[in-house]
C-alpha positions, 0 to 999 in steps of 0.5 A: 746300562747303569741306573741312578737311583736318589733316595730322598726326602723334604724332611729327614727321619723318613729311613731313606738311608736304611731302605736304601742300604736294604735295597742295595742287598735286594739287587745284589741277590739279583747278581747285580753289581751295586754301588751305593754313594753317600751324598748326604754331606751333612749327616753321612750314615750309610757306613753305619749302616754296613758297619759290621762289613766295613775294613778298619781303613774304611773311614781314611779313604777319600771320599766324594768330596775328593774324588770331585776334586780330582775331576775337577783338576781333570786328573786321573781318577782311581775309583777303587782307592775310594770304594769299601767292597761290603760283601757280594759286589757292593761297594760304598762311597762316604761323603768324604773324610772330613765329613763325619758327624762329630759335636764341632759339625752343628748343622743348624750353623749354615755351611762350613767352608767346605760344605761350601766347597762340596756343593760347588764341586758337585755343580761342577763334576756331577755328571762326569762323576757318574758316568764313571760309576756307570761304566763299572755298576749296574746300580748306582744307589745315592743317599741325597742330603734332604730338603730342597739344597743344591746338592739334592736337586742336582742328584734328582736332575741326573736321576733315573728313579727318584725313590721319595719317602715321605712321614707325617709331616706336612712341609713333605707335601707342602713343600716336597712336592712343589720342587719335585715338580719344578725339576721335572719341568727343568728336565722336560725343558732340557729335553732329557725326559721324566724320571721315575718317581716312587713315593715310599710312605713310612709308617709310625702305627702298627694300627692298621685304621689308625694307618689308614687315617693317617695315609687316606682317609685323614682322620679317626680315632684310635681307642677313644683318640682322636688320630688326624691324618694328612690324606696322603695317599689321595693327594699324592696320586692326584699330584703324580696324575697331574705331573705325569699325564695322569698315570696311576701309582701301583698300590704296592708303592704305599707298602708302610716301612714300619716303624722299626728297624728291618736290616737286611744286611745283618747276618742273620737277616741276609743269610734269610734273604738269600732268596729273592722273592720269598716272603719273610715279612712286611719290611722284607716284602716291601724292599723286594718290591721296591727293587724289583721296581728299580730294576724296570 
């Protein structure tokens, strides 16, 4: 049976987008079949991400937007004209066409018209639409827009795995946690049950007790500065206790993603990996826990 997988934030610059794409290459070497899908209309960058992988026509293919519209009208629906094959049985889905980030899309602006268009065909083909996925992929991998919008919240409604990342920024908790909540009720409500939740804390120290400040114990100095923390990890589990009848979060979950980039899927890097389960370093161990997480 397939598994939906959101990967999502409050506030962008948390690198969901690159774990998912390292995530997306750690199941495929567990001979899974992956497909990952950009939902993230406003800003869609997991093309980049595969870029050395993606054929010249790639980014003329319909996209999501329009595969929505084509469920919308109840016609047939041809999901290999809009999947990009990646290498080793990954295929990726953009947003669409039109949505690209180019100077004339200013995303402080509001919606354009076919934002508009692209919530409102997600409202109403969302479901349908990965339940198609689902018959053909083991692993169905989304990139949600951020914050609290409409796309977001329906893509954790239908998930399996909420993949939550989260950087030092106060509205992630203040904010973030309260909407995860109220979908999880939403769910229960429904009757449709929990979905997994997996926190990833993104790091922006190498230190390891400036870290430690930042994440537990919420304040320090490093090297005569002082370093203010938001306690994260304490307040986190004391929320996941609460909202999922007081289970623990497994420690390896708050394995930092450092603060600089680790793609798994550049040549050197995948030629590497081909081994599951080896160690060949912090951002690699931690995407090979993640996925094997993702696989329960």
């Amino acid at each position: 049976m397939s598994k939906v997988s959101v990967f999502t934030s409050f506030t962008g610059g948390t690198w969901r987008t690159t774990s998912l794409a390292n995530v997306a290459i750690r199941l495929n070497q567990r001979m899974k079949r992956v497909a990952v899908l950009d939902f993230d209309y406003r800003d869609p960058n997991q093309q980049r991400r595969f870029a050395q992988y993606m054929p010249a026509n790639a980014r003329n293919k319909p996209g999501l937007y329009e595969l929505m519209d084509v469920v919308a009208r109840n016609c047939f629906v041809d999901l290999s004209a809009a999947m990009t094959t990646l290498t080793n049985d990954i295929d990726l889905i953009n947003a669409s066409t039109m949505f690209r980030p180019t100077p004339e899309m200013s995303v402080d602006g509001g919606p354009s018209h076919n934002e508009e268009r692209f919530v409102e065909l997600a409202q109403r083909t969302l479901p349908a639409l990965l339940g198609l996925f689902g018959k053909r992929y083991d692993h169905i991998l989304i990139d949600a827009p951020c914050g609290d919008n409409p796309v977001n919240r329906l893509l954790m409604l239908c998930a399996d795995n909420v993949v939550f990342h989260v950087n030092q920024s106060e509205s992630n908790l203040e904010r973030g946690l309260p909407l995860v909540s109220l979908l999880l009720s939403k769910r229960r409500a429904d009757g449709k049950g929990d979905f997994r939740f997996l926190p990833v804390a993104v790091n922006s120290t190498k230190h390891e007790h400036a870290l430690n400040a930042a994440w537990i114990s919420g304040s320090t100095t490093d090297g005569g500065r002082p370093v203010h923390g938001l306690g994260y990890v304490p307040r986190i589990t004391k929320w996941y206790a609460e909202n999922y009848n007081g289970a623990e979060l497994p420690n390896y979950r708050w394995w930092a993603v450092p603060h600089y980039p680790y793609y798994a899927f550049r040549p050197e890097h995948f030629e590497a990996m081909r081994t599951p389960h080896v160690d060949h370093g912090e951002p690699a161990y931690f995407y090979n826990l993640l996925a094997e997480d993702l696989l329960r």
